[in-house]
PDB file of N, CA, C and O in Angstrom:
ATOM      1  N   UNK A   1      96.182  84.533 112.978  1.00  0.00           N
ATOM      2  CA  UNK A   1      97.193  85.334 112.302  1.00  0.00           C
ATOM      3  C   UNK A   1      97.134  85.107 110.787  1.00  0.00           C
ATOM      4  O   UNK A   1      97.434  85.984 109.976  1.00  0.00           O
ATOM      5  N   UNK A   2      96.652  83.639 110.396  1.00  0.00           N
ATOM      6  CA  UNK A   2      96.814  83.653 108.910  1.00  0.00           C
ATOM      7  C   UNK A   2      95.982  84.349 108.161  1.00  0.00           C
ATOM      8  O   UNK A   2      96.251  84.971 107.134  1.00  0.00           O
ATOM      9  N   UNK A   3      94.512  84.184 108.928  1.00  0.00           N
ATOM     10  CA  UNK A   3      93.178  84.950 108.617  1.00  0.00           C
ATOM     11  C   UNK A   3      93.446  86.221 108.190  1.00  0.00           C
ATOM     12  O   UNK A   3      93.293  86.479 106.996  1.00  0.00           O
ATOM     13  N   UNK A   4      93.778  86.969 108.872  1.00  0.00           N
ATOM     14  CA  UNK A   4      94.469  88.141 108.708  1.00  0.00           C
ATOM     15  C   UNK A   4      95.142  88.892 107.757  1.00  0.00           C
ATOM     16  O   UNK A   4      95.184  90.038 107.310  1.00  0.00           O
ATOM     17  N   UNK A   5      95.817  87.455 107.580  1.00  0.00           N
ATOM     18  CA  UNK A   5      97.277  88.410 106.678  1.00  0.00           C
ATOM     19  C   UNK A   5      96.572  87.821 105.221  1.00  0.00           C
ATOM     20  O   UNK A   5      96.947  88.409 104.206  1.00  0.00           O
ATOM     21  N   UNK A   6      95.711  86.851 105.063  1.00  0.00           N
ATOM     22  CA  UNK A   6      95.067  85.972 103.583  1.00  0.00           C
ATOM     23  C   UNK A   6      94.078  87.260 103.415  1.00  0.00           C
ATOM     24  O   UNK A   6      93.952  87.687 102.267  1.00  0.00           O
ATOM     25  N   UNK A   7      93.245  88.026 104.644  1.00  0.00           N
ATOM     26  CA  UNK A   7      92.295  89.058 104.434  1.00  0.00           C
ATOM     27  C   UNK A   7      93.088  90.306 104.376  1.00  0.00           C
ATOM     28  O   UNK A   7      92.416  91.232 103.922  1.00  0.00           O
ATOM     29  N   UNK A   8      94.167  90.595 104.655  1.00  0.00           N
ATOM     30  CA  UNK A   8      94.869  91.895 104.031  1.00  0.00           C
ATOM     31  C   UNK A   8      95.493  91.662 102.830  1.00  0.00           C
ATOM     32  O   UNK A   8      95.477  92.490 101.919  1.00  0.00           O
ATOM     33  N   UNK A   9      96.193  90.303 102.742  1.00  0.00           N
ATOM     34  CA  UNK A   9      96.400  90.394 100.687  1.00  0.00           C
ATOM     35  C   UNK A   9      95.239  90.471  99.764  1.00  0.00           C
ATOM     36  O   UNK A   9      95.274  90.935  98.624  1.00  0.00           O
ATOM     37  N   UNK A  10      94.144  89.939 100.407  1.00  0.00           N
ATOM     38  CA  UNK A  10      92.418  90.418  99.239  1.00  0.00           C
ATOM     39  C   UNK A  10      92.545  91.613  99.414  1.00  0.00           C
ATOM     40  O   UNK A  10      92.654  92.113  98.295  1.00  0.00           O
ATOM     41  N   UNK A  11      92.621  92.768 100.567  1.00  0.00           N
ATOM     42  CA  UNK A  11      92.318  94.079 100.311  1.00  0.00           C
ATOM     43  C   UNK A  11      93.651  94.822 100.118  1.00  0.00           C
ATOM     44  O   UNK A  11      93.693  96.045 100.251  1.00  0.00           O
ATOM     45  N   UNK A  12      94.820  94.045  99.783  1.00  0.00           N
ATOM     46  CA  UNK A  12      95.985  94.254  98.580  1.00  0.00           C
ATOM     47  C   UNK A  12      95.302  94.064  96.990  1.00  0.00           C
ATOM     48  O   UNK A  12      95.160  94.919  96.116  1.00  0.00           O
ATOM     49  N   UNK A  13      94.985  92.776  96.982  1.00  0.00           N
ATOM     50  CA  UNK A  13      94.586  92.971  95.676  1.00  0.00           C
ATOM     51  C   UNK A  13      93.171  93.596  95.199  1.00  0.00           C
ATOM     52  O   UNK A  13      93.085  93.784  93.985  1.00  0.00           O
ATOM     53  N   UNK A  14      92.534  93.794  95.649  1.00  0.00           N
ATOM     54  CA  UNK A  14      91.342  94.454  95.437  1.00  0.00           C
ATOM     55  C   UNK A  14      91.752  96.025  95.183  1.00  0.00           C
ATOM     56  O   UNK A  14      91.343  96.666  94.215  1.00  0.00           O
ATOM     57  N   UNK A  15      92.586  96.526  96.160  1.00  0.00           N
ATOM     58  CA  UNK A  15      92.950  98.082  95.982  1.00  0.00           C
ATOM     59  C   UNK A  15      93.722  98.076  94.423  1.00  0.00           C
ATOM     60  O   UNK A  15      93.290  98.782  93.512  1.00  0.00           O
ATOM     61  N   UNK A  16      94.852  97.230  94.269  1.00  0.00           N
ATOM     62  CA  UNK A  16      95.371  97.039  93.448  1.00  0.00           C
ATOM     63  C   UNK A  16      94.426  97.068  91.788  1.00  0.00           C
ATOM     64  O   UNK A  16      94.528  97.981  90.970  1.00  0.00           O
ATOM     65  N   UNK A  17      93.698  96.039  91.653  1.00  0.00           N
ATOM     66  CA  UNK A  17      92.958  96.490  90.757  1.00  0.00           C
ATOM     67  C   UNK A  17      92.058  97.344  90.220  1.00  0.00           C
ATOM     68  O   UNK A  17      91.791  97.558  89.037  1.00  0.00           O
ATOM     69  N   UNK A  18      91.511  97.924  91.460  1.00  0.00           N
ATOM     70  CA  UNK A  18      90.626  99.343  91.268  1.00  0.00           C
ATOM     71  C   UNK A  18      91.937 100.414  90.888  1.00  0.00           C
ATOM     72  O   UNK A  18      91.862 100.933  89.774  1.00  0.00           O
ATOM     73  N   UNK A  19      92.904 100.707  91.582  1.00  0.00           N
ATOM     74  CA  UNK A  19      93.658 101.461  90.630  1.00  0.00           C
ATOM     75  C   UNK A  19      94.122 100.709  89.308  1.00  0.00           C
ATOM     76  O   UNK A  19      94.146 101.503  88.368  1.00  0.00           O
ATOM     77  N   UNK A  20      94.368  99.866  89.072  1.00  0.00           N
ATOM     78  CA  UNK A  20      94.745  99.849  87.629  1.00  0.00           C
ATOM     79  C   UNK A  20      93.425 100.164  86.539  1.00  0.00           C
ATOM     80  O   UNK A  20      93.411 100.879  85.537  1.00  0.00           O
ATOM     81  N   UNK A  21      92.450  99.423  87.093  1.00  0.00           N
ATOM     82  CA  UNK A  21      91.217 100.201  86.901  1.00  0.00           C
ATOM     83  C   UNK A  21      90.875 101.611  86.307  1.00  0.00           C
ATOM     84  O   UNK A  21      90.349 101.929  85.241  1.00  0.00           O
ATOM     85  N   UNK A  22      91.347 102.338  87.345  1.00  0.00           N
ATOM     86  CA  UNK A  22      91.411 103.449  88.035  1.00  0.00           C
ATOM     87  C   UNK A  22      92.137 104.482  86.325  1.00  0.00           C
ATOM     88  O   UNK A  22      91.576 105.234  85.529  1.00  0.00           O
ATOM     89  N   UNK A  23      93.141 104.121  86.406  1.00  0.00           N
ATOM     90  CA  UNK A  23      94.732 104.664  85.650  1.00  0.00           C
ATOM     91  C   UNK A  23      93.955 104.050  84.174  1.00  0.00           C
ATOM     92  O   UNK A  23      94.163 104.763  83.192  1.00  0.00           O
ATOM     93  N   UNK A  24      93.364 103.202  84.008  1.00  0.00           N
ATOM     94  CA  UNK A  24      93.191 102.730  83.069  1.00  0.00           C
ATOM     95  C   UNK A  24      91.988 103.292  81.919  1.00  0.00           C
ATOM     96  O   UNK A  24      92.007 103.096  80.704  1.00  0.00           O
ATOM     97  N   UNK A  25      90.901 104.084  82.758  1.00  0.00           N
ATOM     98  CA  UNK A  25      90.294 105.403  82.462  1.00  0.00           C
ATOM     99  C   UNK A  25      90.256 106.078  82.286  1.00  0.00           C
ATOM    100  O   UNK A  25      89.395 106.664  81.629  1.00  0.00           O
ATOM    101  N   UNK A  26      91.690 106.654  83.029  1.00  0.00           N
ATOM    102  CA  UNK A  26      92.125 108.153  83.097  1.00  0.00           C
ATOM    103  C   UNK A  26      93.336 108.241  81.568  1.00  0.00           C
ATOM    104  O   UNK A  26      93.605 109.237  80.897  1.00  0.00           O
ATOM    105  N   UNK A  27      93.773 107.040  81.433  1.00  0.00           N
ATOM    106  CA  UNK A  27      94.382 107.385  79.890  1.00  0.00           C
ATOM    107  C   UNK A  27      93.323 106.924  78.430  1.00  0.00           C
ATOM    108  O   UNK A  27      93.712 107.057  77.270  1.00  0.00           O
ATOM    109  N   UNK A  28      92.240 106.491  78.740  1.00  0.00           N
ATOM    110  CA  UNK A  28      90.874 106.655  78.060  1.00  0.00           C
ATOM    111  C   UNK A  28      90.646 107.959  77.814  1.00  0.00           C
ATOM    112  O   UNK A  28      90.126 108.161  76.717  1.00  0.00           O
ATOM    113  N   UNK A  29      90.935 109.226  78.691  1.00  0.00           N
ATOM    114  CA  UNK A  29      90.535 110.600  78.587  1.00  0.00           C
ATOM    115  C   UNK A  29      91.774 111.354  78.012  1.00  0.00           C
ATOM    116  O   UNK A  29      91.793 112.571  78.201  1.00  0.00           O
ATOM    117  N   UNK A  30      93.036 110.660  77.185  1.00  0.00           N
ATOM    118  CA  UNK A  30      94.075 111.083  77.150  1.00  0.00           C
ATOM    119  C   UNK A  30      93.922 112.974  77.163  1.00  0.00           C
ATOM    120  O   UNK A  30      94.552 113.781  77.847  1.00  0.00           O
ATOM    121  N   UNK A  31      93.004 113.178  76.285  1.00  0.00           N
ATOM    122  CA  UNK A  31      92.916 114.625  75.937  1.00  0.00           C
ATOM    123  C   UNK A  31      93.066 115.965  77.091  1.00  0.00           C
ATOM    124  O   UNK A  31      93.534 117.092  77.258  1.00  0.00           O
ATOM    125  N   UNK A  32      92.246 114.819  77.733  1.00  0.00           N
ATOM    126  CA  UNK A  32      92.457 116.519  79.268  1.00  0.00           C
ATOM    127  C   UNK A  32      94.044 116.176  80.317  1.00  0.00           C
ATOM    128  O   UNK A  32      94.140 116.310  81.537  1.00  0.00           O
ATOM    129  N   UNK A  33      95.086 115.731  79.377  1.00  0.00           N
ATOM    130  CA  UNK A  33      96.287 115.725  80.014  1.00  0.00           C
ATOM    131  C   UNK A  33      97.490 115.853  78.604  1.00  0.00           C
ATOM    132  O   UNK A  33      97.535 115.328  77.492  1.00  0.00           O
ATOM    133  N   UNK A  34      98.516 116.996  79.473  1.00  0.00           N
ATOM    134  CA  UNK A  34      99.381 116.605  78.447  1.00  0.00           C
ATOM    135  C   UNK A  34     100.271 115.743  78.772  1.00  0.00           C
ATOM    136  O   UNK A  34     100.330 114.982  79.737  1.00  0.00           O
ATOM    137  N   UNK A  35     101.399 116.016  77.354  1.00  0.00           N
ATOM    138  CA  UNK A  35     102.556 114.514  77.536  1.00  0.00           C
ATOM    139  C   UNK A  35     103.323 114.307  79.145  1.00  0.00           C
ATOM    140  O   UNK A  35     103.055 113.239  79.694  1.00  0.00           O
ATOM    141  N   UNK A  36     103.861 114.867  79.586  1.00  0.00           N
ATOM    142  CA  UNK A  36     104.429 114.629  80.383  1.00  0.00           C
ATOM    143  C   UNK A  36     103.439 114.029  81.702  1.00  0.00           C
ATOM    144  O   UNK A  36     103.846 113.134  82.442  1.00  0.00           O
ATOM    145  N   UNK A  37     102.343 114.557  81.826  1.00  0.00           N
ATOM    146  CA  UNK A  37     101.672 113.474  82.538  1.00  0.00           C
ATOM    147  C   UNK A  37     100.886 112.369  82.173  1.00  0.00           C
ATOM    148  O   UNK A  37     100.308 111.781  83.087  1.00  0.00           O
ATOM    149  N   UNK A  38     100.752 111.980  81.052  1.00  0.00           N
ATOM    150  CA  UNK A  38     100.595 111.097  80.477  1.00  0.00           C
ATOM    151  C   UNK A  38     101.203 110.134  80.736  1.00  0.00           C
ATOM    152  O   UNK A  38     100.589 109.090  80.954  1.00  0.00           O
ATOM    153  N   UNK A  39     102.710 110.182  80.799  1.00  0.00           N
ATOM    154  CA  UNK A  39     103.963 109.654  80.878  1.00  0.00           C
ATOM    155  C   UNK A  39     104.025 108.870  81.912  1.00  0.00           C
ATOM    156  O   UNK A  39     104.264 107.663  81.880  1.00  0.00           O
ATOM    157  N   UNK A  40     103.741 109.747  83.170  1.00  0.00           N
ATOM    158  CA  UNK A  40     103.699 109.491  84.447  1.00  0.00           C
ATOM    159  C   UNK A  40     102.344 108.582  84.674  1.00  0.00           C
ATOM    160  O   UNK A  40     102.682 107.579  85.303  1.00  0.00           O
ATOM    161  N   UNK A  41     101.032 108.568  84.410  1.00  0.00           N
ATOM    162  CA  UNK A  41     100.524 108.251  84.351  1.00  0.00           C
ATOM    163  C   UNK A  41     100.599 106.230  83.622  1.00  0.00           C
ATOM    164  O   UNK A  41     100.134 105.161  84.019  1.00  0.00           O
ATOM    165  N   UNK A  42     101.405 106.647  82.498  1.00  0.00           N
ATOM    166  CA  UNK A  42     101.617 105.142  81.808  1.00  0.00           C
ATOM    167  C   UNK A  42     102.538 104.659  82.642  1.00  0.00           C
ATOM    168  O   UNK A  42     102.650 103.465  82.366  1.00  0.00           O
ATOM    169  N   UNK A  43     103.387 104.994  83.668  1.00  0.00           N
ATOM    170  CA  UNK A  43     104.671 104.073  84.039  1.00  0.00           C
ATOM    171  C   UNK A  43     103.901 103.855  85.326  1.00  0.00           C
ATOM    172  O   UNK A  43     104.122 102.742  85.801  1.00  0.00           O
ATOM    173  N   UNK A  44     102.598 105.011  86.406  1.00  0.00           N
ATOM    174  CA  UNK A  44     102.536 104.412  87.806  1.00  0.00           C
ATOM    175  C   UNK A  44     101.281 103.149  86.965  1.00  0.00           C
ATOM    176  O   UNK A  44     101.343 102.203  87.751  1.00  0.00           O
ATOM    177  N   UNK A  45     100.512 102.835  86.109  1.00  0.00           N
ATOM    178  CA  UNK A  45      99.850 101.569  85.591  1.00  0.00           C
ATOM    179  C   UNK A  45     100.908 100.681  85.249  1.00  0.00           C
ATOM    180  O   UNK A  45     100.635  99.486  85.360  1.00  0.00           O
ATOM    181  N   UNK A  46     102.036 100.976  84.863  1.00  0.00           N
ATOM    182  CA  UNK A  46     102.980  99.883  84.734  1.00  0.00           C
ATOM    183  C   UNK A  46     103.138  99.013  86.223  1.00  0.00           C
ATOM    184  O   UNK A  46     103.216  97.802  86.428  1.00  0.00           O
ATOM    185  N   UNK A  47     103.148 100.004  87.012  1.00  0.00           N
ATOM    186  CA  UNK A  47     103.994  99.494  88.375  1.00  0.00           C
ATOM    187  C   UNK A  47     102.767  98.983  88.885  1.00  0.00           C
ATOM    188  O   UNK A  47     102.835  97.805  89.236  1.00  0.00           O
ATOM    189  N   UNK A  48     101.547  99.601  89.039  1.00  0.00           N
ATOM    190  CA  UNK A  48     100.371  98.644  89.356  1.00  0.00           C
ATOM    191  C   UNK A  48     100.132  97.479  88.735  1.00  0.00           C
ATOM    192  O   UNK A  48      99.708  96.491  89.333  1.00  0.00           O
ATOM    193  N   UNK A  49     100.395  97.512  87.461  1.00  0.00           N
ATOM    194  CA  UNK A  49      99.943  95.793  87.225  1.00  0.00           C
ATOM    195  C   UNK A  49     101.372  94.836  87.345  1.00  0.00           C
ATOM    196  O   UNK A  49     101.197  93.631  87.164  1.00  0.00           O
ATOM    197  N   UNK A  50     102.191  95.107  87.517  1.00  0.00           N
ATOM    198  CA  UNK A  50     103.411  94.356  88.138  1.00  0.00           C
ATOM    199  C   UNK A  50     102.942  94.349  89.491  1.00  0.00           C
ATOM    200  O   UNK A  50     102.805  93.193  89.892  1.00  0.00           O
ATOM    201  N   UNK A  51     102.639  95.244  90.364  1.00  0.00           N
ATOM    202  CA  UNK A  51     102.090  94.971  91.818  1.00  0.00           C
ATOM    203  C   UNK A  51     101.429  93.752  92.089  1.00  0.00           C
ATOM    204  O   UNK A  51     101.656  92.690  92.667  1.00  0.00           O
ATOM    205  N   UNK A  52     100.362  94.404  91.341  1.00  0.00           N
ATOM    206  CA  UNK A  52      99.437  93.024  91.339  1.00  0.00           C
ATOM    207  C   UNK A  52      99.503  91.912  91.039  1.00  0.00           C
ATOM    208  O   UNK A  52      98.972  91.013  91.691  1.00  0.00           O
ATOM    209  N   UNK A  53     100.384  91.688  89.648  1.00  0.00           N
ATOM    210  CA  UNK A  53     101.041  90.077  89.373  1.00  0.00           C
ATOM    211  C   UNK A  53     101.693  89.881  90.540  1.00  0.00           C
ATOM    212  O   UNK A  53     101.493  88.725  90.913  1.00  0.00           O
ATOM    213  N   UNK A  54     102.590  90.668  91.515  1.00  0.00           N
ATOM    214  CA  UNK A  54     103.075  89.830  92.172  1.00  0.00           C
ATOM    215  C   UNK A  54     102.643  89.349  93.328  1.00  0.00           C
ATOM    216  O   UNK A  54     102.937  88.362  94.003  1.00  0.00           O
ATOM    217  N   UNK A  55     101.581  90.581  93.479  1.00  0.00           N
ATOM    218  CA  UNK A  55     100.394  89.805  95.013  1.00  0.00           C
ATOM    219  C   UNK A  55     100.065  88.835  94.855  1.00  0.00           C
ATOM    220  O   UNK A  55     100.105  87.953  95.713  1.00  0.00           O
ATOM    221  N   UNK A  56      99.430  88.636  93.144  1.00  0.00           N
ATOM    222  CA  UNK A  56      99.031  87.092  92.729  1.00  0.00           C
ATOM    223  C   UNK A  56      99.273  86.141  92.993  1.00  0.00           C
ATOM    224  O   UNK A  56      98.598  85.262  93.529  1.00  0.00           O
ATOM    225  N   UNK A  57     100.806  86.173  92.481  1.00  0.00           N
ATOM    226  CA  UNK A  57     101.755  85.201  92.637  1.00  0.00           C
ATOM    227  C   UNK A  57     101.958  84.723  93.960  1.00  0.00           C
ATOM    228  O   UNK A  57     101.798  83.512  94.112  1.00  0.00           O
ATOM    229  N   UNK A  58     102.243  85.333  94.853  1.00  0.00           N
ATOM    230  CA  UNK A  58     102.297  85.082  96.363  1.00  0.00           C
ATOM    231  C   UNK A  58     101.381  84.277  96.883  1.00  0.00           C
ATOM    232  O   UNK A  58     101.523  83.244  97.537  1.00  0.00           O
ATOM    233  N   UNK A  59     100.134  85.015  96.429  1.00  0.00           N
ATOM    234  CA  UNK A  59      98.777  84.598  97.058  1.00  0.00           C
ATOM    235  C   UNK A  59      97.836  82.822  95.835  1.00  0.00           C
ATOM    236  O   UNK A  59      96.680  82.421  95.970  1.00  0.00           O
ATOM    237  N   UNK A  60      98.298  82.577  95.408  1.00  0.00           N
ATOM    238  CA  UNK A  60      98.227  81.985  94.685  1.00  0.00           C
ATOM    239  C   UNK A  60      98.403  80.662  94.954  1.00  0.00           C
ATOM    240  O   UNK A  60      99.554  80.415  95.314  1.00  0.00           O
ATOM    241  N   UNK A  61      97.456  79.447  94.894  1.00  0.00           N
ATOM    242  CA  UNK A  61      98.016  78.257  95.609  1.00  0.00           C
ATOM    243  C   UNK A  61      98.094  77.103  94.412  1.00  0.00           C
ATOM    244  O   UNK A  61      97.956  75.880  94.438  1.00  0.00           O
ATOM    245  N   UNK A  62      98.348  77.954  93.465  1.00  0.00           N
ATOM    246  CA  UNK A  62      98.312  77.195  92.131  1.00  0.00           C
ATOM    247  C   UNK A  62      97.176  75.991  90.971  1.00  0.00           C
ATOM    248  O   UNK A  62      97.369  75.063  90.185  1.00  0.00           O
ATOM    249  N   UNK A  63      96.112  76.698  91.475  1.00  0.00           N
ATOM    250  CA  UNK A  63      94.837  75.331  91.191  1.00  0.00           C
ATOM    251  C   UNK A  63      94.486  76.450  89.770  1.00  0.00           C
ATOM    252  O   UNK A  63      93.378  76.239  89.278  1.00  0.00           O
ATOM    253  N   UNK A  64      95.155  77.367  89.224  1.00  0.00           N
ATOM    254  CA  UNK A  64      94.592  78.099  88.599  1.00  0.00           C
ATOM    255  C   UNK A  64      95.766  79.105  87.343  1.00  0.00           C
ATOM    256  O   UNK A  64      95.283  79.949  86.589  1.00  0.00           O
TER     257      UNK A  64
END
């Protein structure tokens, strides 16, 4: 059971960073979007890298 749940928080955080990744390209191209999705765009990278700090945190056994 632990196996499991230690190998579904890696493919938590792995998804996690390919989208921030991800979001993090797509406002590299600001030009082919206007403001309002822009917007949207800067707050769901907000919420991804808070995601991910907090998978961290969880997953984290402190040697680091």
């Amino acid at each position: 059971m632990m196996n499991f749940m230690m190998m579904t928080m890696a493919t938590q955080i792995s998804r996690a960073k390919r989208i921030v990744r991800m979001l993090e390209r797509v406002l590299k191209k600001d030009h082919l979007y206007n403001e309002e999705e822009l917007k949207l765009i800067r707050e769901q990278l907000k919420v991804a890298r808070n995601e991910l700090a907090r998978i961290q945190e969880q997953t984290s056994k402190g040697f680091g």
